[in-house]
N, C-alpha and C positions, 0 to 999 in steps of 0.2 A: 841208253834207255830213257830218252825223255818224252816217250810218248805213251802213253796210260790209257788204259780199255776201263770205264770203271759204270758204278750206276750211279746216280745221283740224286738226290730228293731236293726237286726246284718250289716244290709244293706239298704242303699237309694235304692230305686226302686223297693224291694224287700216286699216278705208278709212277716209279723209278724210271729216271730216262740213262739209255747209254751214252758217252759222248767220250771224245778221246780227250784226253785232257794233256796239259804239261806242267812236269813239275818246275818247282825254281832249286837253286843249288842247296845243299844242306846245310843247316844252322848245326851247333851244338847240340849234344846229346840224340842227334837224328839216325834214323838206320835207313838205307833202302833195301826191301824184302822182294825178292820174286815171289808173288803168290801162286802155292799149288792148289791150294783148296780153302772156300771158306766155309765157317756155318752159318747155319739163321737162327737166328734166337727170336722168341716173343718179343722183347726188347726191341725188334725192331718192327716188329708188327705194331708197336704200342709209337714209337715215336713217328712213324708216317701217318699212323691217324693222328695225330697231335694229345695222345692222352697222357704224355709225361710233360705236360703244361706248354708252357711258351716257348718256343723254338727261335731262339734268336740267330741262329748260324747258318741259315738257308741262304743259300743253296748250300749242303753239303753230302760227304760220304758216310756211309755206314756202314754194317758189320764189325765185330768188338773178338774174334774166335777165328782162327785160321791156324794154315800152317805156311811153313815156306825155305826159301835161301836165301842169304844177306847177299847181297849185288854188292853192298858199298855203305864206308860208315863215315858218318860225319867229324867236324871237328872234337875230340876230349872223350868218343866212343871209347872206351879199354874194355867191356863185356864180349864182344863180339868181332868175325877178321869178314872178310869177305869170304863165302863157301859157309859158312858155318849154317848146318841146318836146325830152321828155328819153328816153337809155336807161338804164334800171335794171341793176347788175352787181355781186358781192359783190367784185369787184377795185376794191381801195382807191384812189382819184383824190386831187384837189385839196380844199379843204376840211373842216369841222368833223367830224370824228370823234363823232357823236351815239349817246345812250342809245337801245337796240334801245326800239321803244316798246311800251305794254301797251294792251291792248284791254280791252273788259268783254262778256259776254253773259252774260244770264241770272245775274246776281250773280257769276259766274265771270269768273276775271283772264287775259287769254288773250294770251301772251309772243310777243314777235316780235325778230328781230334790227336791223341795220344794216339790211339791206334786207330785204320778203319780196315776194312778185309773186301769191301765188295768191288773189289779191282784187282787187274790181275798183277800191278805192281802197289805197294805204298810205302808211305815214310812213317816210321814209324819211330816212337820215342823208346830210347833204351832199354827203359823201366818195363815197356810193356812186351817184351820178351824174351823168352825162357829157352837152354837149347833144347832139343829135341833128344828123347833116349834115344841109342843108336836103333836098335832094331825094330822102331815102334813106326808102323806106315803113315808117310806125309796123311794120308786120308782119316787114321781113327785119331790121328793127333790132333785134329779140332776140337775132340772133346776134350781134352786138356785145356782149351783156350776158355770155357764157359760152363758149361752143365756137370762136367765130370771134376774139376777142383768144386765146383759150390756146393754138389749133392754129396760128393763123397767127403767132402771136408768138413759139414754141416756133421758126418757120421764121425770122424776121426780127431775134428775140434773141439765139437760145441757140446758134446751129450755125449755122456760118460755109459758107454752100453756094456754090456757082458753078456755071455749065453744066458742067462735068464729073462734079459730086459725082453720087454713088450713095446712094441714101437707099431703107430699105425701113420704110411704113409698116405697123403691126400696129394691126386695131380701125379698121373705121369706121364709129366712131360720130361724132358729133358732132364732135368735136377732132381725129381721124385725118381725116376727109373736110374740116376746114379747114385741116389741115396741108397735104393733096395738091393741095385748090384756093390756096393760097399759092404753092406749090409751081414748081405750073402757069404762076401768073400770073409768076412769077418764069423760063418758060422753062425751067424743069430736066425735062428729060429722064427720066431714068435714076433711077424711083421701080417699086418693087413694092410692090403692095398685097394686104395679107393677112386678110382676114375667111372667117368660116365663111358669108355670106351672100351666095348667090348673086344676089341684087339689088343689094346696095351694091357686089360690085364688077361688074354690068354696069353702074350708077351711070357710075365713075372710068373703066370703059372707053372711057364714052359723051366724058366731062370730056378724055381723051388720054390715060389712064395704057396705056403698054404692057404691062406685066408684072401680072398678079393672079395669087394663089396662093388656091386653097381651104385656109382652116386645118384642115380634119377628114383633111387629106393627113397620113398618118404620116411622108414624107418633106421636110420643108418645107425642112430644111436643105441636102439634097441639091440641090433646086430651086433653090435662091436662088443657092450656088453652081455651078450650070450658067450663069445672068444675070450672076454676079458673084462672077468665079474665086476673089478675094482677101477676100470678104464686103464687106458694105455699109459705106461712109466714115461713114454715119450709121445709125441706126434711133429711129424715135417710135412710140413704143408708148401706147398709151389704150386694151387692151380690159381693160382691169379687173382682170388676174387675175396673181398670182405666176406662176403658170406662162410666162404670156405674156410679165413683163420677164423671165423666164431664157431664153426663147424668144429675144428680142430679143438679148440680149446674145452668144448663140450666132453671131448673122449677121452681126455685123459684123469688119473687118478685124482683124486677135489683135493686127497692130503700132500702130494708130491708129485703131480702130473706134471710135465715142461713141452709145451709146445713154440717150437720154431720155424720159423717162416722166412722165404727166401722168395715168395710172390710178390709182382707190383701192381695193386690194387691201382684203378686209372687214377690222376693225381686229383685230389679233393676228397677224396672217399673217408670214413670215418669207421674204424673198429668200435664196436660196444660191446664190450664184459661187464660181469656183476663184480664190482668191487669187494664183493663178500667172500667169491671165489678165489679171488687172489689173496685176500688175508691168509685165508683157511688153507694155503699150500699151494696154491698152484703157480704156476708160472710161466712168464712169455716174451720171446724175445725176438729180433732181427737177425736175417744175416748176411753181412754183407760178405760174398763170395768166398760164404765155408770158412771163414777168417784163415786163408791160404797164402802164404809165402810159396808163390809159384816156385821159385829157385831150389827150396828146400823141401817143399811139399809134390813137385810133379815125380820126382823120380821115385820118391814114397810111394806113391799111389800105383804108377806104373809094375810096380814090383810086387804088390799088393794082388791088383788083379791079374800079374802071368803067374803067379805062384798058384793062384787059384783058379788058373786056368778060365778064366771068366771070360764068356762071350763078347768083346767089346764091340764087335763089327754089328752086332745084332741092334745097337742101337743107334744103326744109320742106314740113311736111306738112298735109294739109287740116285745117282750125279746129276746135278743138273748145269746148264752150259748158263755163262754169266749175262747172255742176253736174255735166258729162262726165267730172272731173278722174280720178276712179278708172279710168275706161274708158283714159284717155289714158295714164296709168301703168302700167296692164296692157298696151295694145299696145308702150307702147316696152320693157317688159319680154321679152317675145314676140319683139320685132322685128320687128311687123307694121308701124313706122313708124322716121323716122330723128330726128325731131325733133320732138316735139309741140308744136303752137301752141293755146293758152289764146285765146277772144276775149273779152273783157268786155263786158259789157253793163249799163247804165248809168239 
């Protein structure tokens, strides 16, 4: 298997090109994966347009979310045999911390990190895979690799909820709509969800959420406290934009509201709170991918939502083929889709 189908980013602002690539032999701590599927995350809508700053590793691969089979592991591997069915995730797990690996085409050195997924093989570094629950499909297992540890881990880590809390989510994308299905499967009640898209939240309607708010309402604040006189105990926010964590930080309670954010605002942007507000109770924090021990936390979560019967297919979208990837990136830009699914072909 040393010939690779993959996409490539030769240029900021530019589409993905295909090209066959070859790998070189493995180093330590490396895996090779047969890729069945991968996802798309914002993350990578954000680094083709160059707004997570300076790109020093172009030409390279991308996608951080998949699923797949280990083909073959490198030297000091012991996580992993060949056969072992895996999902890819840039949330750091159990073992070797390996060099992002280099590809070659066409006499060109083509850079890749710890993990990249938009290919239908890659090398992947130990750490950044987890096995697969048996019964759970190579296809809803992407969500495991990105949106459903950060959203549901954001719920099971970070914020301490019970049937009482009041939690309003902002953004659902990917990590808002795994927060609400956490949420859910956890029996909480008392969520409003706030997107400008009036399909993801007839989505969460369909899922039990009571309360949705249209965000292109000028009054959102007023709404929230009509649902929730004292503001929200919680708020998670992921739709991407400053505006939206000052948004957030607005609705919740002024004596002990916590809002948490799992958005990346383009890189330079600046938050502004009233320092008064945060004396007087409130609070706010980062999070970096649900603070999830993939190893320990995916089969949690999996168990989590079959016990509760929870729709997980609902939050993906029909297959797209890996030469499709520009098309796939435009709709989730758009919002013609919620999650794009990559299928490999082999």
């Amino acid at each position: 298997m040393s010939k690779i189908k993959a996409a490539v980013l030769f240029e900021l602002n530019k589409p993905l090109a295909i090209r066959t690539l070859k790998r070189r032999p493995l180093e330590s701590g490396q895996v090779f994966v047969k890729i069945l599927y991968s996802g798309v995350c914002r993350s990578q809508l954000m680094e083709v347009s160059g707004l997570r700053g300076e790109d020093r590793w172009l030409p390279h691969l991308l996608g951080h979310e998949g699923s797949g089979i280990v083909e073959e592991v490198g030297p000091d591997v012991k996580k992993f045999k060949k056969g072992d069915e895996v999902i890819l995730s840039w949330i750091k797990g159990n073992g070797i911390e390996a060099q992002g690996a280099i590809y070659d085409s066409d006499d060109v050195a083509i850079n890749s990190g710890k993990v990249t997924t938009f290919s239908n093989y890659s090398v992947v570094s130990e750490n950044r895979l987890t096995k697969k629950p048996k019964n759970l499909g190579f296809d809803t297992a992407i969500l495991f690799g990105c949106a459903l540890p950060t959203g549901a881990g954001m719920v099971i880590n970070e914020i301490d909820v019970n049937l009482e809390s009041s939690v309003v989510v902002i953004g659902l994308g990917g990590i808002g709509l795994s927060a609400i299905a956490m949420l859910l499967s956890l029996k909480i009640k008392n969520i409003i969800a706030i997107d400008i898209s009036a399909k993801k939240l007839d989505l969460v309607k369909g899922w039990g959420v009571n309360h949705t708010i249209d965000a292109s309402k000028p009054n959102i604040q007023e709404l929230v406290h009509e649902i929730f006189a004292d503001g929200a105990e919680y708020c998670i926010e992921s739709a991407g934009r400053v505006s939206t964590i000052e948004l957030g930080f607005s609705l919740i309670n002024r004596n002990k509201g916590k809002l948490l954010f799992a958005s990346h605002p383009p890189e330079g942007e600046k938050i502004r709170l009233s320092p008064h507000e945060l004396i007087s109770g409130k609070s706010i924090s980062g999070s970096w991918g649900g603070a999830i021990d993939p190893d320990r936390d995916i089969p949690i979560l999996y168990h989590n939502f079959i016990s509760a019967d929870f729709p997980l297919n609902s939050l993906l979208t029909k297959p797209y083929s890996l030469s499709d990837i520009n098309k796939a990136l435009e709709d989730l830009e758009s919002g013609k889709v919620l999650r794009p699914l990559i299928k490999m072909e082999h």
